[in-house]
py3Dmol code that shows the C-alpha trace and the ligand (Angstrom):
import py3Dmol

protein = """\
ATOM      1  CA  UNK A   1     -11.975  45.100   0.878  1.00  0.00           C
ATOM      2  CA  UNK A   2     -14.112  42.264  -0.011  1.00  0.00           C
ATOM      3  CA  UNK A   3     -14.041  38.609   0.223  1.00  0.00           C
ATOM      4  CA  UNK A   4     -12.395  37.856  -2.746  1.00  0.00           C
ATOM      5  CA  UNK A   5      -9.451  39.634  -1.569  1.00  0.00           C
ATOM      6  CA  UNK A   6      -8.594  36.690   0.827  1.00  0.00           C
ATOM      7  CA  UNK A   7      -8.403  34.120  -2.043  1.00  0.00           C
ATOM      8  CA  UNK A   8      -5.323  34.751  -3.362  1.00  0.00           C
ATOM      9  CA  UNK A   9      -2.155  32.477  -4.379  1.00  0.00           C
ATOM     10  CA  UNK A  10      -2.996  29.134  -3.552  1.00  0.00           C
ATOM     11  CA  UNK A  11      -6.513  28.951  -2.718  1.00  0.00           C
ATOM     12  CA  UNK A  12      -7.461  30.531  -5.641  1.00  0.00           C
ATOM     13  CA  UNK A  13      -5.830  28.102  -7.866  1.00  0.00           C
ATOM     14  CA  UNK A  14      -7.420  25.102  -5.994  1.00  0.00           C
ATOM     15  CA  UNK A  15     -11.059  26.755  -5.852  1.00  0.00           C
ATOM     16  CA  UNK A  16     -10.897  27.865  -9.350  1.00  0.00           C
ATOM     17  CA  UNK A  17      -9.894  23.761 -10.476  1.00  0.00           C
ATOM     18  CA  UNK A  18     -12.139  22.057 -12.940  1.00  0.00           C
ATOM     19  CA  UNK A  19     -14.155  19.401 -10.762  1.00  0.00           C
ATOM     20  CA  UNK A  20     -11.810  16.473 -12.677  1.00  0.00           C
ATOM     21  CA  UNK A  21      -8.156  18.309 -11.996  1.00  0.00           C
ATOM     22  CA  UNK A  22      -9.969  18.891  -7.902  1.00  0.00           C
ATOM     23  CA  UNK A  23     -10.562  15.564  -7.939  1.00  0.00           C
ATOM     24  CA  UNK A  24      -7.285  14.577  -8.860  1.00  0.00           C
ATOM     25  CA  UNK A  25      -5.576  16.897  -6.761  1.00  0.00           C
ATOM     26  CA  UNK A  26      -7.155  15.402  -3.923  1.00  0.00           C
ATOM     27  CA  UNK A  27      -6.798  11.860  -3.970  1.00  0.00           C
ATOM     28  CA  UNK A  28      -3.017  12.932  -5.461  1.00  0.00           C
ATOM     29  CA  UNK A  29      -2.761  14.005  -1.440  1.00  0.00           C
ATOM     30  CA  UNK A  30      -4.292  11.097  -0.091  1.00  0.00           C
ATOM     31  CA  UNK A  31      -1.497   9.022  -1.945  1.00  0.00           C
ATOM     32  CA  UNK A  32       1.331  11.521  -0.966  1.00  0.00           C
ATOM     33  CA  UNK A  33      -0.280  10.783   2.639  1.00  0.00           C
ATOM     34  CA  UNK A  34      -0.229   7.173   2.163  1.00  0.00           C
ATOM     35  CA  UNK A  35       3.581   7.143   1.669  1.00  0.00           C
ATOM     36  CA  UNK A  36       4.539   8.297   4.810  1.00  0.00           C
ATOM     37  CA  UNK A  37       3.708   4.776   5.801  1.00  0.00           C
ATOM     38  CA  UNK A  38       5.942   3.429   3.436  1.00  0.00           C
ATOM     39  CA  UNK A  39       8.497   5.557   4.215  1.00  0.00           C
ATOM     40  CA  UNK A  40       8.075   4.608   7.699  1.00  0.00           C
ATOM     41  CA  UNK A  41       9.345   1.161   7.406  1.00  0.00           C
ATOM     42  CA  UNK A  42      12.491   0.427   5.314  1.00  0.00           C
ATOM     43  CA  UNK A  43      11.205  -3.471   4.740  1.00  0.00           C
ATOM     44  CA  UNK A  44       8.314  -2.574   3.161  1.00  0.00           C
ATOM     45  CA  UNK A  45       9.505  -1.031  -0.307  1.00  0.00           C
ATOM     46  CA  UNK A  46       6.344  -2.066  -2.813  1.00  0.00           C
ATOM     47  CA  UNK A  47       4.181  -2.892  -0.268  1.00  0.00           C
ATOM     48  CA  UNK A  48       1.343  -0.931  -0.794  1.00  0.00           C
ATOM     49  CA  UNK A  49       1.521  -0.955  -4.286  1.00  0.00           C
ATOM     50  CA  UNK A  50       1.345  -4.844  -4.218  1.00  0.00           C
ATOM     51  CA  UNK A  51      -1.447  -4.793  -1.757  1.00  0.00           C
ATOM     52  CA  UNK A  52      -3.637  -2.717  -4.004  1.00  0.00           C
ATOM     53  CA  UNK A  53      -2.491  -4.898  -7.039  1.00  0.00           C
ATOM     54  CA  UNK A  54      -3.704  -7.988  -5.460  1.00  0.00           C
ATOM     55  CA  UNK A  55      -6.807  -6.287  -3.981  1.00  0.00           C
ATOM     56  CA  UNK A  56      -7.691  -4.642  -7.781  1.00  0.00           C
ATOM     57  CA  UNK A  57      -7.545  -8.688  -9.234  1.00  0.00           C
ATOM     58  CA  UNK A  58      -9.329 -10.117  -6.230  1.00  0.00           C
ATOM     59  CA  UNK A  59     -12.119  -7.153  -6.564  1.00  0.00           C
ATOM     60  CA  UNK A  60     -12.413  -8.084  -9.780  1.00  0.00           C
ATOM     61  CA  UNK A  61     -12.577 -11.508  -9.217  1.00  0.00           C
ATOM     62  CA  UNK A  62     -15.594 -10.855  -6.736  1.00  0.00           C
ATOM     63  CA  UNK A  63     -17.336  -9.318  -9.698  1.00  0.00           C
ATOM     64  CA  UNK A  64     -17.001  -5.647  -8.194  1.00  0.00           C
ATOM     65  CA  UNK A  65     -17.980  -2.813 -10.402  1.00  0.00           C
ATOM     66  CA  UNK A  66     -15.074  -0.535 -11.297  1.00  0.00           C
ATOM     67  CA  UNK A  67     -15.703   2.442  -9.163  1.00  0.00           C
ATOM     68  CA  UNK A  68     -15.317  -0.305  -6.509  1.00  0.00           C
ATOM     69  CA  UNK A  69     -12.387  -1.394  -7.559  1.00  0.00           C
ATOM     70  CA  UNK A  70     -10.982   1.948  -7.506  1.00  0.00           C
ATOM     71  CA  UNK A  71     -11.888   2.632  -3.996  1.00  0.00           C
ATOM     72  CA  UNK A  72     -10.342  -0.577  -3.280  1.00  0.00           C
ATOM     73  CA  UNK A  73      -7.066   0.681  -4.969  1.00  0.00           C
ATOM     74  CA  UNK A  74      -7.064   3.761  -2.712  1.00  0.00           C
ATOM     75  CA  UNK A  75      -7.764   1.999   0.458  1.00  0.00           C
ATOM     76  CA  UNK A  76      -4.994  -0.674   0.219  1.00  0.00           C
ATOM     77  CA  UNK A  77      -2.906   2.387  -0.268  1.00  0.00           C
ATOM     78  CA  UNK A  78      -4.171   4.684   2.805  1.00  0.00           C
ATOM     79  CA  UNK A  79      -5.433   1.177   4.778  1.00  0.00           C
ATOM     80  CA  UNK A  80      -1.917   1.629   7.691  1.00  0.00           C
ATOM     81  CA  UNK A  81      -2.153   5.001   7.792  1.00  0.00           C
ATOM     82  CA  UNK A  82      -2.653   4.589  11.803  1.00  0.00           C
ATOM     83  CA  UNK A  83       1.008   3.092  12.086  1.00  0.00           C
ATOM     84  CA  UNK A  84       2.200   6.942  11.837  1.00  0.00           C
ATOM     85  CA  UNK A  85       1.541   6.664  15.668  1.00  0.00           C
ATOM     86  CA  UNK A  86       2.702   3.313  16.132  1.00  0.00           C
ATOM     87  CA  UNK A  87       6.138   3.587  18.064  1.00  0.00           C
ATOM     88  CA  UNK A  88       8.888   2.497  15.805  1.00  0.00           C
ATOM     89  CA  UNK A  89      10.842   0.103  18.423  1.00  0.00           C
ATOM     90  CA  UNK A  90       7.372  -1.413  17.971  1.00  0.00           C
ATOM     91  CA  UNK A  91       7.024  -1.772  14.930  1.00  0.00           C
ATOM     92  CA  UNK A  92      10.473  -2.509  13.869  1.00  0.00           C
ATOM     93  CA  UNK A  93      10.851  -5.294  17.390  1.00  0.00           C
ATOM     94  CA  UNK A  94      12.849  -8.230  16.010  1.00  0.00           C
ATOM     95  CA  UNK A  95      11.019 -10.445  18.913  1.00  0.00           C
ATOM     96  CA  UNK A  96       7.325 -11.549  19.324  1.00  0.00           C
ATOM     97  CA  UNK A  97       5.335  -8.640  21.012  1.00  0.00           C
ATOM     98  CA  UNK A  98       4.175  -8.489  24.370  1.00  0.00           C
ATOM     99  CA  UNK A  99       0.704  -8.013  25.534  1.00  0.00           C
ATOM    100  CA  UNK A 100       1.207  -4.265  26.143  1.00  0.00           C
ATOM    101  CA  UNK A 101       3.145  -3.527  22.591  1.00  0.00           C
ATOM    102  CA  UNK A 102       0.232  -5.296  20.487  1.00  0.00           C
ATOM    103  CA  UNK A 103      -2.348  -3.414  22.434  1.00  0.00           C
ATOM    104  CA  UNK A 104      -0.398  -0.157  21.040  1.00  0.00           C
ATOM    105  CA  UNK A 105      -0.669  -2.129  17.374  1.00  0.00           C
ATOM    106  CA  UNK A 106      -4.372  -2.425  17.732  1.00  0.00           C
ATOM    107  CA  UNK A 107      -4.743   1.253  18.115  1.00  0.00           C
ATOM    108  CA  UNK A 108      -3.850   2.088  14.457  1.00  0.00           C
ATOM    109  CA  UNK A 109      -7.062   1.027  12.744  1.00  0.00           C
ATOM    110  CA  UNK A 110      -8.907   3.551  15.070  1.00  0.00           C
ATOM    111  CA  UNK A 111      -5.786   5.997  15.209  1.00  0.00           C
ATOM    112  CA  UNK A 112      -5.800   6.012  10.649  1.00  0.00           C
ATOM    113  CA  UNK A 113      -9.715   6.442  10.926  1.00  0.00           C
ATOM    114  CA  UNK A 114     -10.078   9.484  13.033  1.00  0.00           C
ATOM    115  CA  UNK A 115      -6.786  11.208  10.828  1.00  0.00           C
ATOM    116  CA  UNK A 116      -8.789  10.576   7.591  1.00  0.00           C
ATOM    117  CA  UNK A 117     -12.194  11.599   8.811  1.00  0.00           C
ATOM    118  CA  UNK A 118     -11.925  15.228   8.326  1.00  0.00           C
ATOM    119  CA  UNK A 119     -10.719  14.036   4.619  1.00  0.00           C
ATOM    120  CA  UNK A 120     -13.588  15.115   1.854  1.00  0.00           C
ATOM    121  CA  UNK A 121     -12.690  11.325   0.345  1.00  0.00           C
ATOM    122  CA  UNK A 122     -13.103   9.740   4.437  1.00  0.00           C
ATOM    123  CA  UNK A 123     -16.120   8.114   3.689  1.00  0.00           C
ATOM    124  CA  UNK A 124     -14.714   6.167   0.763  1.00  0.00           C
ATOM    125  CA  UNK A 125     -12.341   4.809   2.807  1.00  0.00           C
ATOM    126  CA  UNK A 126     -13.383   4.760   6.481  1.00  0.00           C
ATOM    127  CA  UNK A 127     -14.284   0.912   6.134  1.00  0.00           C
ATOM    128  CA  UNK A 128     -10.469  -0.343   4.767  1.00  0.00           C
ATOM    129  CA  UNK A 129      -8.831   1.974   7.096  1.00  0.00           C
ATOM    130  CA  UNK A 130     -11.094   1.101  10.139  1.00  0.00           C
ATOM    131  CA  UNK A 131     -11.840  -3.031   9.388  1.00  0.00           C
ATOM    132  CA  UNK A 132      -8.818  -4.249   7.759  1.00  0.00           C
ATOM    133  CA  UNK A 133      -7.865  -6.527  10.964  1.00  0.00           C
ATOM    134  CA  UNK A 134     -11.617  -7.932  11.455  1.00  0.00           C
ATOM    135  CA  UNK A 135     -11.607 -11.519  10.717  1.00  0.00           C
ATOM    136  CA  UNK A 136     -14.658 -13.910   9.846  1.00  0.00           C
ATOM    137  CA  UNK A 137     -14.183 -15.901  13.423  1.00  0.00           C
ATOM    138  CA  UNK A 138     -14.509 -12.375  15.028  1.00  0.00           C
ATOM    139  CA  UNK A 139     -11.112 -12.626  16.697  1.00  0.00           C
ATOM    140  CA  UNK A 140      -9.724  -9.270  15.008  1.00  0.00           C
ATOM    141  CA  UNK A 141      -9.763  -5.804  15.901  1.00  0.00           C
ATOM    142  CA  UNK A 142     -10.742  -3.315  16.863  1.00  0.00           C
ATOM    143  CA  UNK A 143     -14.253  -4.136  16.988  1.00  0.00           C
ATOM    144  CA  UNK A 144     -14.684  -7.768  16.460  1.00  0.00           C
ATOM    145  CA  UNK A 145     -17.203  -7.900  13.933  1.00  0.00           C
ATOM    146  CA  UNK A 146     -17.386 -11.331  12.187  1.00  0.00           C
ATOM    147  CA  UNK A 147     -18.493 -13.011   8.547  1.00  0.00           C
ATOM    148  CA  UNK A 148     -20.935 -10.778   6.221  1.00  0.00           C
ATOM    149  CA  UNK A 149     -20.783  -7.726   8.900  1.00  0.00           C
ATOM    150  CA  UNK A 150     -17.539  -6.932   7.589  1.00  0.00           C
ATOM    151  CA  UNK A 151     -17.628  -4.671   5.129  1.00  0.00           C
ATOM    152  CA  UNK A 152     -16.385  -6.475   1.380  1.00  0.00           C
ATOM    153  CA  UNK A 153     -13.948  -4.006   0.997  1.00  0.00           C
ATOM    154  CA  UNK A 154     -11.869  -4.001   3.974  1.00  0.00           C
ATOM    155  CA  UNK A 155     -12.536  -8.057   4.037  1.00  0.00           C
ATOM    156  CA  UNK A 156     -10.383  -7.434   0.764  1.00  0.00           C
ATOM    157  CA  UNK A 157      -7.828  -5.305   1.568  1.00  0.00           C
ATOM    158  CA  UNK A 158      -6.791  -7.288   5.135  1.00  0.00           C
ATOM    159  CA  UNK A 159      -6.490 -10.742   3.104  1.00  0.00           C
ATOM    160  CA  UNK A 160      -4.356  -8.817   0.536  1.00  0.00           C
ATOM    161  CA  UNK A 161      -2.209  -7.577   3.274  1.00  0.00           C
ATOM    162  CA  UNK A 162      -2.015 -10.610   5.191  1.00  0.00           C
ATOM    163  CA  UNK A 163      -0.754 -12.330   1.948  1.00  0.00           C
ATOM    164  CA  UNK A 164       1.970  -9.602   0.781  1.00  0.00           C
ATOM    165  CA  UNK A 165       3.112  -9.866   4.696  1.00  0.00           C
ATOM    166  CA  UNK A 166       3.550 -13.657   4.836  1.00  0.00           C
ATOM    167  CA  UNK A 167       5.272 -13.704   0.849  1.00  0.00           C
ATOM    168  CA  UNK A 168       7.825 -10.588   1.946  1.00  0.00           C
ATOM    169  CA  UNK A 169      10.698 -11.402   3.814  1.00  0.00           C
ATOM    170  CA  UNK A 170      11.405  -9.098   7.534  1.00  0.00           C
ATOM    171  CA  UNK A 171      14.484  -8.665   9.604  1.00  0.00           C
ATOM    172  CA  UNK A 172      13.275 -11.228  11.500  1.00  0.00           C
ATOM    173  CA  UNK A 173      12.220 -14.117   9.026  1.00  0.00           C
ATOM    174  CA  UNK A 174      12.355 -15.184   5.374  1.00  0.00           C
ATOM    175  CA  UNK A 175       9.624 -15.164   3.757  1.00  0.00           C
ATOM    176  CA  UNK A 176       7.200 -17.820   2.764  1.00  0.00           C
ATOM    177  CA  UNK A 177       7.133 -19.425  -0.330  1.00  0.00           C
ATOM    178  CA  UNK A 178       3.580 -19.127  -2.726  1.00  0.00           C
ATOM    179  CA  UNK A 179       2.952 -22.462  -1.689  1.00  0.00           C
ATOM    180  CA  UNK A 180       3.284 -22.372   1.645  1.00  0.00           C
ATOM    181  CA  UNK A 181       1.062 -19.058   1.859  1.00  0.00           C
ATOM    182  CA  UNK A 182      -1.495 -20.335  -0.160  1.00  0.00           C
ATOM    183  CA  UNK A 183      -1.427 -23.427   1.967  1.00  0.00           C
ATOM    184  CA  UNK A 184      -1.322 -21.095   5.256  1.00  0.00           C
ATOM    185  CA  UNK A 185      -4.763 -18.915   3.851  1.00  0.00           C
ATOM    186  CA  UNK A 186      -6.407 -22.954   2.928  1.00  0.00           C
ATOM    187  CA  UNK A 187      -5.927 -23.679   6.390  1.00  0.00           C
ATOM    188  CA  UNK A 188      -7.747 -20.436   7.958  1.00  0.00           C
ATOM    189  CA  UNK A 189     -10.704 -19.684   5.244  1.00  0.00           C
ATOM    190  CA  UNK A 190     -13.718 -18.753   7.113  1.00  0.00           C
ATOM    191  CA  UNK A 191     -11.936 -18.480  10.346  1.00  0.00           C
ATOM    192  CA  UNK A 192      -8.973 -15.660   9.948  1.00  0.00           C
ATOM    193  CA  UNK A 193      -9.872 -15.608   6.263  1.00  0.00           C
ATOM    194  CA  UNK A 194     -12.932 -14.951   4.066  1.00  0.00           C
ATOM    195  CA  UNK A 195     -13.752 -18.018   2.698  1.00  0.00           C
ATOM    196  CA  UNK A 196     -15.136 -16.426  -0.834  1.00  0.00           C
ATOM    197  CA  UNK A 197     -12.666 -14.362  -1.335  1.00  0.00           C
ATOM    198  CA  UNK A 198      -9.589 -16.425   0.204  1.00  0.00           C
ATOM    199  CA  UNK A 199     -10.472 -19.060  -2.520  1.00  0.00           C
ATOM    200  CA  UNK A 200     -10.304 -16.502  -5.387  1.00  0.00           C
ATOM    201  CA  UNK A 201      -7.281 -15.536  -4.163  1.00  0.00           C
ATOM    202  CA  UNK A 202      -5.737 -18.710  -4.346  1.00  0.00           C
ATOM    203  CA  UNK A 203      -7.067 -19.498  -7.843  1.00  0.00           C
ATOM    204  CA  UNK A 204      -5.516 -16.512  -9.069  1.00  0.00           C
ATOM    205  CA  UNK A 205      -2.049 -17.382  -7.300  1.00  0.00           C
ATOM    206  CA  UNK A 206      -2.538 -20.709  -9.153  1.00  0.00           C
ATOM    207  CA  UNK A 207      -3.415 -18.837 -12.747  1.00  0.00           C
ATOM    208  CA  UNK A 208      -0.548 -17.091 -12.089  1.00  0.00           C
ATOM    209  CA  UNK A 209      -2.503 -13.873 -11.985  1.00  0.00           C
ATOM    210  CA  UNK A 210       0.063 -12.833  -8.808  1.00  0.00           C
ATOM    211  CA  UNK A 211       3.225 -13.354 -10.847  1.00  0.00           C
ATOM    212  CA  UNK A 212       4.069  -9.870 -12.122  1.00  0.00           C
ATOM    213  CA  UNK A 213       3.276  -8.539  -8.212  1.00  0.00           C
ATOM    214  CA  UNK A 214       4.793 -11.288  -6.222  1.00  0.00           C
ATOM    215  CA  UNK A 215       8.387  -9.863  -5.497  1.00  0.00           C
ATOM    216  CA  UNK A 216       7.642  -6.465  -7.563  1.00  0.00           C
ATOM    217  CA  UNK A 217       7.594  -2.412  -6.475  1.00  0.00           C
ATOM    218  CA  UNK A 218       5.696  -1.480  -9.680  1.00  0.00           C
ATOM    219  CA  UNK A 219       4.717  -2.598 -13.062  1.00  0.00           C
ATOM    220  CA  UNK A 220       7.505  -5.096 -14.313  1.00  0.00           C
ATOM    221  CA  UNK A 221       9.958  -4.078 -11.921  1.00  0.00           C
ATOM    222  CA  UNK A 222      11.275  -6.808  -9.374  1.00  0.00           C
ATOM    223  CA  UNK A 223      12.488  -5.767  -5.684  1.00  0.00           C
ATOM    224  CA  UNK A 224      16.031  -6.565  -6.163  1.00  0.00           C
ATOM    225  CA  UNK A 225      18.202  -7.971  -3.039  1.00  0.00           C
ATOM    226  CA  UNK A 226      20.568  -6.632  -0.990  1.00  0.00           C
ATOM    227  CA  UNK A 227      23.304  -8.816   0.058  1.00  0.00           C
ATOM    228  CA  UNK A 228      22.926  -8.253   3.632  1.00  0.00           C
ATOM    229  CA  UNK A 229      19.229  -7.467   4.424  1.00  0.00           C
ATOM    230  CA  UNK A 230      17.471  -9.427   1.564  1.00  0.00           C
ATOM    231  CA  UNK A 231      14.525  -8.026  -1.450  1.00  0.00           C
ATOM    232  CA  UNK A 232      14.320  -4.461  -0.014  1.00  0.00           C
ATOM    233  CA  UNK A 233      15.738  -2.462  -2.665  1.00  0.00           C
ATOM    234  CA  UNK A 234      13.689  -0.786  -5.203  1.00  0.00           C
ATOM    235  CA  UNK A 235      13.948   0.501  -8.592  1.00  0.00           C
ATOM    236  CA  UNK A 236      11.921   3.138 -10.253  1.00  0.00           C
ATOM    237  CA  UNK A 237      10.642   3.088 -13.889  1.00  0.00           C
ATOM    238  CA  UNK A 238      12.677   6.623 -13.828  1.00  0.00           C
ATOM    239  CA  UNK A 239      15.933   5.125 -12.781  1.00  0.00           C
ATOM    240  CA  UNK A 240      18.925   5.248 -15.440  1.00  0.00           C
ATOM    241  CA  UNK A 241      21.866   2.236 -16.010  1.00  0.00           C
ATOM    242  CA  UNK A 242      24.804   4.132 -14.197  1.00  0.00           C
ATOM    243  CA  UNK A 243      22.778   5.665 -11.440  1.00  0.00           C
ATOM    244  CA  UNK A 244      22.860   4.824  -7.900  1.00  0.00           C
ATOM    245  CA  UNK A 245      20.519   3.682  -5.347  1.00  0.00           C
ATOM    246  CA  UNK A 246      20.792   2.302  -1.770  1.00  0.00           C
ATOM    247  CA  UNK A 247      19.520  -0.004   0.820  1.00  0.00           C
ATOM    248  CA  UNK A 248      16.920   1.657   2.821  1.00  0.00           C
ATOM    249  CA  UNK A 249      17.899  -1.123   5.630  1.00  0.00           C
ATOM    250  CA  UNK A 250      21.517  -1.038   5.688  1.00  0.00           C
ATOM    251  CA  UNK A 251      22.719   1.791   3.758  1.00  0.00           C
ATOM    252  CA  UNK A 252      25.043   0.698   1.397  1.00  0.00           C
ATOM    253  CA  UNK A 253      25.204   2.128  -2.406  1.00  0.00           C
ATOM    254  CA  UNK A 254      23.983  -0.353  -5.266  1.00  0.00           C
ATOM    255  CA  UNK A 255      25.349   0.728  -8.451  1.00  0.00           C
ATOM    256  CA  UNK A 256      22.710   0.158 -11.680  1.00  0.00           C
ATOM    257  CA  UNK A 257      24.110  -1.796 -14.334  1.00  0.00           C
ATOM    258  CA  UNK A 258      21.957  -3.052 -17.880  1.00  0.00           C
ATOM    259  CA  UNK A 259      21.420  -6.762 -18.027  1.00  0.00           C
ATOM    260  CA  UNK A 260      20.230  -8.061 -21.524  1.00  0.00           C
ATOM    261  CA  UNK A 261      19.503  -6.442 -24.516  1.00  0.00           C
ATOM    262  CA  UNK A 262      16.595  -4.916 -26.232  1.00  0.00           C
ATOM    263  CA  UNK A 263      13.531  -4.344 -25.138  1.00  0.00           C
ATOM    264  CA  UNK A 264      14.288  -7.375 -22.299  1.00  0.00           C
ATOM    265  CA  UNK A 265      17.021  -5.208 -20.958  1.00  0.00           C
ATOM    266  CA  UNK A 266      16.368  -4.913 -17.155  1.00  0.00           C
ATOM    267  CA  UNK A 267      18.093  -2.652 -14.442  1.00  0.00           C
ATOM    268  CA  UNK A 268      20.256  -4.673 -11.485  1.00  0.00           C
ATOM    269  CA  UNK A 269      21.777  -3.321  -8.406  1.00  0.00           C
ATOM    270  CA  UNK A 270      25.065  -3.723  -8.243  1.00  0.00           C
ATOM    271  CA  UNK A 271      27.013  -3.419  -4.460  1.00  0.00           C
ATOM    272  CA  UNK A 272      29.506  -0.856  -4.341  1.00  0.00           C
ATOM    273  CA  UNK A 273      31.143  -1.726  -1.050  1.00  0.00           C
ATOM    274  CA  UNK A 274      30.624   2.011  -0.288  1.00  0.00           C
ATOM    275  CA  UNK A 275      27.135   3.703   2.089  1.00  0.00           C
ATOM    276  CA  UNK A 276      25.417   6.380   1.316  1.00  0.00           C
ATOM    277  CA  UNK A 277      24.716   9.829   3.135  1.00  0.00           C
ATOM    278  CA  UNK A 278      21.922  10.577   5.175  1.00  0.00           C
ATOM    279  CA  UNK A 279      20.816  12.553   2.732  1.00  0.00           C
ATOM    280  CA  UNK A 280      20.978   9.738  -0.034  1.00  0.00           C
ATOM    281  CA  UNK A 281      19.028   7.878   2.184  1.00  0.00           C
ATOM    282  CA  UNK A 282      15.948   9.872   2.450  1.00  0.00           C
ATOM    283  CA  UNK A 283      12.664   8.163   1.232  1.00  0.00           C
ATOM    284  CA  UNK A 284      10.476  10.096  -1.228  1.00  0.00           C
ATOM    285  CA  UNK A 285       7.489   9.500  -2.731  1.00  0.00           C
ATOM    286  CA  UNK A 286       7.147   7.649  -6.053  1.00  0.00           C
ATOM    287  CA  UNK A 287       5.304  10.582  -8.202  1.00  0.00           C
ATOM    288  CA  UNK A 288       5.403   8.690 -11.564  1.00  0.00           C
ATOM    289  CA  UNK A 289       3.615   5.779  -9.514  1.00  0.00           C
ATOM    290  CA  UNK A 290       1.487   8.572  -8.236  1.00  0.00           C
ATOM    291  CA  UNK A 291       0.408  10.227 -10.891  1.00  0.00           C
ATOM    292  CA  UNK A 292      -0.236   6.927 -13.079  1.00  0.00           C
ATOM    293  CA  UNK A 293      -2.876   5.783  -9.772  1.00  0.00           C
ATOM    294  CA  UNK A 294      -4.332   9.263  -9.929  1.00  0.00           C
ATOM    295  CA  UNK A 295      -5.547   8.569 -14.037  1.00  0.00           C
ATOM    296  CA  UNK A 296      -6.509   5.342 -12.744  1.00  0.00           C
ATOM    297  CA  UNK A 297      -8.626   6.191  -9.845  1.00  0.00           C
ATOM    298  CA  UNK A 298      -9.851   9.227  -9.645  1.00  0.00           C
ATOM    299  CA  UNK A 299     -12.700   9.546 -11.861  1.00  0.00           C
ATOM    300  CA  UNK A 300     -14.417   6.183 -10.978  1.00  0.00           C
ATOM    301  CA  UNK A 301     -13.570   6.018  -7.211  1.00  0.00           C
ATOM    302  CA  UNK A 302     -15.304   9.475  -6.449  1.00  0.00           C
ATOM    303  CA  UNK A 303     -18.845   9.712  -7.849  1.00  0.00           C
ATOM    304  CA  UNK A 304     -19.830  12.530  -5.679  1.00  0.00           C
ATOM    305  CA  UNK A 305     -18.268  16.677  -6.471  1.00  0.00           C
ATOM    306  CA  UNK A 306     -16.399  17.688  -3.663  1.00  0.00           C
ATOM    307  CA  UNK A 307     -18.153  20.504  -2.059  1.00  0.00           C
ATOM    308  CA  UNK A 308     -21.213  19.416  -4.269  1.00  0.00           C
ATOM    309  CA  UNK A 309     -24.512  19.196  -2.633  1.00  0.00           C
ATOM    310  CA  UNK A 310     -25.647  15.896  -1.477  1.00  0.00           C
ATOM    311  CA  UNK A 311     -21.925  14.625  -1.313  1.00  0.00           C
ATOM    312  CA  UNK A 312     -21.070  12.550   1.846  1.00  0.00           C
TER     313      UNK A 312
END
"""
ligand_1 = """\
1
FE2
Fe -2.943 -2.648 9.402
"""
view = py3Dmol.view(width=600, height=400)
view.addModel(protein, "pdb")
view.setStyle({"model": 0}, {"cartoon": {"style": "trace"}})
view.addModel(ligand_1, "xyz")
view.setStyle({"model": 1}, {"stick": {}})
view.zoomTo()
view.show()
């Protein structure tokens, strides 16, 4: 029996992939990967999505190339994917952390860059996933690197974060207004933010550049609130007037209803009074979303063959 015999099923599909559809397939997985984050944390519905948004228009911005930009747009999405080992009565603590909890935070940076580095893409994203929590002043983590030693990319991605976190609301707080974050990131350029880019940022917010993202899960859809917990549920370009979808926080049943007419119409959630099933609670993965990033990305980001010689 020879070799061949052992590629079979699978395997042989993948192997026998033109270079393009491999690529795809592959940073497909890294996205599917990227979601258990999301799925992680019921407050965080659009979050990555937003965070590689803003980091897109600020790489931009910074006059980065477009395979740049398209690494950026994977590493906002993979950036947290430490957290996976990040106890949830942790991350989900109503009260300010104690010493001991936010030394197990600080381990997720390290933890996310030693589960992607057997990843054929690692190297394209060991500097978000890594460096996202340096700061210019050198007071972030894990390493304390400060200014220009940080790479541009993961400089990005943590101001990008750092600004979706302070304009979401949590269990715990509202959330700021654009004003007062914009104000907040003034305050702390060149110390907990990068002075370049934290004043492109804030020129876009004032273009309005951040409008369609602010508040939004996807592409012209707005997180709509739930009574009780606030902005956490989200729609899908897939979803249907009639259909139902519920609070990943509390549970209960929103019922979709059309409001206007035309092409204006827009989905909202309606309560229903009624909660849904474990089962109807399960997160899953938003493959449209997916599979629109893949087109996006995955020709520019990777400009090395996987498996091809001289690939990193
Ligand atoms: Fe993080």
């Amino acid at each position: 029996m020879g070799m061949m015999a052992w590629f079979t099923g699978r395997e042989s599909l993948a192997l026998g992939m033109r270079p393009e559809t491999r690529r795809e397939a592959i940073v497909a997985s890294l996205l599917n990967m990227a979601w258990i984050i999301e799925a992680r944390d019921p407050y965080t519905g659009g979050h990555l999505w937003r965070v590689s948004r803003y980091a897109a228009l600020l790489g931009e911005r910074a006059g980065m190339a477009a395979e740049q930009v398209a690494q950026l747009i994977l590493g906002a999405f993979v950036h947290d994917l430490g957290k996976v080992g990040v106890p949830d009565a942790i991350l989900r603590k109503r009260e300010p952390l104690n010493e001991a909890e936010f030394a197990l935070i600080r381990v997720h940076p390290e933890l996310g860059a030693r589960m992607l580095a057997g990843h054929p893409y690692a190297h394209l994203l060991h500097d978000v996933v890594l460096l996202h929590h340096e700061t210019p002043d050198g007071q972030g983590y894990p390493r304390g690197l400060s200014g220009a030693s940080i790479p541009a990319a993961a400089r990005i991605v943590g101001l990008c974060d750092a600004f979706d976190a302070m304009t979401t609301p949590r269990p715990y707080r509202g959330a700021m207004s654009l004003d007062q974050a914009l104000t907040a990131i003034e305050a702390q350029l060149g110390r907990q933010f990068d002075d370049f880019l934290g004043r492109h940022l804030i020129a876009l917010a004032r273009e309005g550049a951040l409008d369609g993202i602010l508040g939004h899960s996807d592409e012209g859809l707005r997180l709509q609130a739930c009574a009780r917990c606030g902005p956490t549920l989200v729609v899908r370009r897939e979803h249907h007037a009639g259909e139902h979808i519920h609070c990943p926080a509390c549970g209960e049943r929103h019922k979709l209803v059309t409001q206007g007419e035309g092409r204006s119409a827009t989905l909202r959630a309606e309560p229903t009074g009624a909660f849904g099933s474990p089962t109807d609670l399960l997160p899953s993965p938003d493959q449209a979303l997916i599979r629109r990033l893949v087109q996006d990305t995955a020709g520019l980001a990777v400009q090395t063959g996987y498996g091809m010689p001289g690939a990193a």
